[in-house]
KEBA-611559 format. One line per 2 residues: number of its first residue (from 1); their letters; for each residue x, y, z of C-alpha. Coordinates in steps of 0.1 Angstrom, whole numbers, plus 5000, padded with zeros to 4 digits. Layout:
<pts>
NUM> a> X Y Z | ... $
</pts>
This chain:
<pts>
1> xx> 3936 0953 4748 | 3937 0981 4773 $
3> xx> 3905 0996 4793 | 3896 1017 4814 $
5> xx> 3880 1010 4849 | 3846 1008 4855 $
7> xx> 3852 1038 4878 | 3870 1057 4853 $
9> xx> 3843 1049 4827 | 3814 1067 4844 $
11> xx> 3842 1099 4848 | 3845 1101 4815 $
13> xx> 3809 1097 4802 | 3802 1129 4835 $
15> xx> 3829 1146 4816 | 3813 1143 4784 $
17> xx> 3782 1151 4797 | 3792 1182 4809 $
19> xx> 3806 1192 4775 | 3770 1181 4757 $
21> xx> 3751 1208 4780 | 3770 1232 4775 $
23> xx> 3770 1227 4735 | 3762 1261 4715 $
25> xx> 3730 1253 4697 | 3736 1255 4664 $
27> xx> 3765 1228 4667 | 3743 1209 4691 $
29> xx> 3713 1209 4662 | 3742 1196 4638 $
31> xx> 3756 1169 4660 | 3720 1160 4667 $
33> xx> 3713 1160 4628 | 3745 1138 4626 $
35> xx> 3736 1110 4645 | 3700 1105 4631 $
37> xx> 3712 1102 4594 | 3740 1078 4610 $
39> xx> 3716 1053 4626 | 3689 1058 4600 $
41> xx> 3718 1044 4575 | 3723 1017 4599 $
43> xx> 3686 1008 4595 | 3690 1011 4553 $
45> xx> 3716 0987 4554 | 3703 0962 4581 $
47> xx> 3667 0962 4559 | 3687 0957 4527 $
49> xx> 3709 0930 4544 | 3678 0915 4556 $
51> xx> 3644 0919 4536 | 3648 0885 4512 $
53> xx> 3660 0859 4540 | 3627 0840 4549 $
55> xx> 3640 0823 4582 | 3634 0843 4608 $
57> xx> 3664 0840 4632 | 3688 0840 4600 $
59> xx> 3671 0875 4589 | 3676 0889 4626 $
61> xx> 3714 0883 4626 | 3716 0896 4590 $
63> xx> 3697 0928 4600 | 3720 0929 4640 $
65> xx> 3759 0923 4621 | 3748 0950 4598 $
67> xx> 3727 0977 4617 | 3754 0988 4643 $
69> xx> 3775 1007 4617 | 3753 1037 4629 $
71> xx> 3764 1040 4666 | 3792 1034 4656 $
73> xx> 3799 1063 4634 | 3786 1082 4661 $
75> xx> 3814 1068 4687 | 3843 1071 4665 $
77> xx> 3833 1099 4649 | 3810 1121 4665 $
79> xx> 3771 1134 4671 | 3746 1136 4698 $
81> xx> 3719 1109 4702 | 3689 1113 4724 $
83> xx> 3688 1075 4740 | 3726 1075 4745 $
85> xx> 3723 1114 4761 | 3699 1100 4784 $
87> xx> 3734 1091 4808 | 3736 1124 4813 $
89> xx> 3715 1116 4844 | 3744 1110 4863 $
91> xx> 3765 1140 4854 | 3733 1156 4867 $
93> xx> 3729 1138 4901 | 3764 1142 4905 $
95> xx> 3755 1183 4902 | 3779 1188 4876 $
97> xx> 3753 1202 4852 | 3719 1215 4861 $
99> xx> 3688 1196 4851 | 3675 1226 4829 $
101> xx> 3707 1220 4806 | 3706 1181 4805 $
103> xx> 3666 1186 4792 | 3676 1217 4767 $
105> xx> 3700 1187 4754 | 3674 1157 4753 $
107> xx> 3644 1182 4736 | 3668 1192 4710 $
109> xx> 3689 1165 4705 | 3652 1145 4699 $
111> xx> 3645 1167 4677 | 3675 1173 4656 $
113> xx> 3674 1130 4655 | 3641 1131 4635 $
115> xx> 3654 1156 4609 | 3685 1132 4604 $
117> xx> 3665 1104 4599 | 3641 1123 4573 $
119> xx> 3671 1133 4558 | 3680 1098 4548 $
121> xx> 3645 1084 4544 | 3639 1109 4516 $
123> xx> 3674 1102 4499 | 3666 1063 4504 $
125> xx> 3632 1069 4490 | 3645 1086 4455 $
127> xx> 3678 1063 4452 | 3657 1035 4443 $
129> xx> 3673 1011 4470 | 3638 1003 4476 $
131> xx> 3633 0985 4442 | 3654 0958 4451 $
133> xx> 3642 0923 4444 | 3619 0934 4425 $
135> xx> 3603 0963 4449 | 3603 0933 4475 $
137> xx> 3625 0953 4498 | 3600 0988 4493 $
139> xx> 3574 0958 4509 | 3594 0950 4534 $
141> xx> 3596 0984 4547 | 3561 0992 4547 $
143> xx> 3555 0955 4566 | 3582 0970 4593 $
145> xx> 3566 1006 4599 | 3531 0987 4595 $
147> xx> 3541 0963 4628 | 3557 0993 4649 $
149> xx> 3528 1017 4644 | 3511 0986 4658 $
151> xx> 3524 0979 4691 | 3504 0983 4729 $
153> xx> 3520 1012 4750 | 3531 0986 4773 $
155> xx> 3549 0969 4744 | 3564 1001 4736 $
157> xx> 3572 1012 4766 | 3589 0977 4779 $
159> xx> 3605 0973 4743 | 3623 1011 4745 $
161> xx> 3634 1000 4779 | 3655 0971 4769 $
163> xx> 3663 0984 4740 | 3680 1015 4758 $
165> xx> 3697 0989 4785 | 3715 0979 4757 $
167> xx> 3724 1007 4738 | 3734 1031 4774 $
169> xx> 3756 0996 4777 | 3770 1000 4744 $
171> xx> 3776 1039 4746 | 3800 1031 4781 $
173> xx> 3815 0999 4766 | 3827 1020 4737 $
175> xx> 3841 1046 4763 | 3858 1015 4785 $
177> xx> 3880 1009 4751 | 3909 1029 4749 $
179> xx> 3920 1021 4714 | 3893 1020 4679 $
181> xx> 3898 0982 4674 | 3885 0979 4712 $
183> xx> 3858 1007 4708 | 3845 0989 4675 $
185> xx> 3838 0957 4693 | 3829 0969 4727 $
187> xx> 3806 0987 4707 | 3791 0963 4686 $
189> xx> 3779 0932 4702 | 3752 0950 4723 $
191> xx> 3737 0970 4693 | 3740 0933 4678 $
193> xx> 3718 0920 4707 | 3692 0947 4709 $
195> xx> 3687 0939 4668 | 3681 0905 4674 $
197> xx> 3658 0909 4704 | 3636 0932 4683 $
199> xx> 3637 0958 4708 | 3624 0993 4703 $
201> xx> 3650 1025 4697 | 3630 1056 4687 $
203> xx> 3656 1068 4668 | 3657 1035 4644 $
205> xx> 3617 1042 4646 | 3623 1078 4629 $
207> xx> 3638 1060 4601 | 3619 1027 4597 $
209> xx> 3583 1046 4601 | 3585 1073 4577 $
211> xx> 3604 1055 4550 | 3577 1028 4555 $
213> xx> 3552 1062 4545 | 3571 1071 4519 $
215> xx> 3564 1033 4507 | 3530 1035 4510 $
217> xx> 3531 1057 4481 | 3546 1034 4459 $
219> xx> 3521 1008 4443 | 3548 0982 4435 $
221> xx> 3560 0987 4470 | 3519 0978 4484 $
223> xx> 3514 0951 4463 | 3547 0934 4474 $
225> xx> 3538 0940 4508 | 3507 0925 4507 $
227> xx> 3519 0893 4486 | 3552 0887 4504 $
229> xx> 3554 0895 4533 | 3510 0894 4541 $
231> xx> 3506 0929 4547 | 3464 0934 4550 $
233> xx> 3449 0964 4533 | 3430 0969 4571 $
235> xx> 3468 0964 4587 | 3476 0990 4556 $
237> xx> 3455 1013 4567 | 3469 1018 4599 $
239> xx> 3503 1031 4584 | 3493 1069 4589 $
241> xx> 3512 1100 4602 | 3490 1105 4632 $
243> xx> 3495 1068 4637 | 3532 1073 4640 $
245> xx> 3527 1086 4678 | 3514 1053 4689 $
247> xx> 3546 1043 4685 | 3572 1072 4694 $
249> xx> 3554 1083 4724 | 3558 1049 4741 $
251> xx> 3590 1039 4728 | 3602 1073 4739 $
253> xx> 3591 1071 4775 | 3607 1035 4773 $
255> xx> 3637 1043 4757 | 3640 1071 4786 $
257> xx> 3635 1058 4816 | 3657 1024 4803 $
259> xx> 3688 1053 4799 | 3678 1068 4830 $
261> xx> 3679 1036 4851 | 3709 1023 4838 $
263> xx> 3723 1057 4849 | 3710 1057 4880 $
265> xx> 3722 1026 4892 | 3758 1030 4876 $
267> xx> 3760 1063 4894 | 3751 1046 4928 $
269> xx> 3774 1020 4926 | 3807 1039 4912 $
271> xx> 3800 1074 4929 | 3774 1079 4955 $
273> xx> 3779 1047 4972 | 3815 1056 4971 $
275> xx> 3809 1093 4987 | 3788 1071 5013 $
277> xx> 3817 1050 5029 | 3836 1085 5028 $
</pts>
């Protein structure tokens, strides 16, 4: 299988870089659109593959084989993602774009990721995917959003950072690959990991939290939540749109400075320490 260098992998993520900043808006919007439906059907499949296995560990590696589909729609065949843009840090240190234009591209990339995932939460909502097993699955969702709008800031912070270690990881391994078979499973197994780990990607969370509202509405969907999977009507309560920031605002930060480090210290090691011994 041929691959590029490590070297020649950080080139060509500044290179791509530099054509994300410079994006016209309206494509950027579109691309940023894009990617949030493709990882919120990653997180419609993953809960679908998921929702009715009652060991733990066998759900986790149901919900991680199926729930990297979405980057990977994105690698092979295009959009703008705000956790994976988040390596534009090194384009940027390396002065190849100017820090106005890499946070023009994170604000609306962000942005354009939330109406994605709406997109598909609604559509999910009204296909009646959520009435599998019985509404058991509609349940399930409502249990997920209930647990994420749940979380400490240090938990969401912490989660978003190894979460984004994995995903920045995945974004470059899928660059290393010169051919798709490569870029498929240099892709995959971190996204695999992250899933498994139960780490935090606020993009996933624009999905998973509002289709979990859309739930709420659903009385089949409550009372399956609160039978199966133990959902209190106090924990229910919790499950509110203001309630959504105790989760995106720390997972964001997290999710940020995770891409940011892993940049940082990639850059250092295959360019700046480089220009150093120069």
């Amino acid at each position: 299988m041929q691959m590029h260098s490590p070297k020649e992998i950080i080139d060509i993520n500044m290179s791509s870089a530099v054509n994300k900043a410079n994006l016209r808006l309206r494509k950027m919007i579109v691309l940023g659109i894009l990617a949030g439906m493709f990882i919120a059907l990653g997180g419609v499949s993953s809960q679908t593959a998921s929702h009715a296995i009652t060991n733990v560990s066998l759900a986790k590696i149901a919900a991680g084989t199926v729930f990297p589909i979405g980057l990977l729609m994105i690698v092979l065949v295009g959009g703008e993602l705000f956790t994976g843009n988040c390596l534009m840090i090194m384009a940027t240190l390396d002065k190849q774009i100017r820090v106005r234009r890499f946070l023009r591209n994170l604000f609306v990339v962000f942005f354009s990721n939330v109406i994605g995932a709406l997109i598909i939460a609604l559509l999910v909502f009204f296909s009646g995917n959520l009435d599998l097993s019985g509404g058991a699955l509609g349940g399930y969702t409502i249990s997920v959003a209930v647990e994420k709008v749940s979380h400490s800031t240090i938990r969401g912070i912490t989660s978003g950072f190894l979460c984004n270690l994995f995903v920045c990881m995945a974004v470059l391994k899928g660059a290393a690959a010169k051919e798709v078979a490569g870029k498929i499973q240099a892709t995959w197994f971190p996204i695999f990991a992250f899933v498994i780990c139960g780490f935090e990607h606020i993009v996933a969370n624009m999905y998973f939290i509002p289709i979990g509202l859309l739930a709420k509405t659903n009385p089949l969907y409550v009372q399956q939540a609160e039978t199966v999977y133990n959902v209190t009507a106090e924990k229910l309560a919790t499950l509110t749109v203001p309630n959504i920031l105790n989760n995106f605002i720390p997972v964001t930060i997290g999710n940020v400075l995770g891409g940011l480090f892993i940049g940082l210290m990639l850059y250092f090691v295959n360019v700046h320490a480089d220009k150093i011994t120069e």
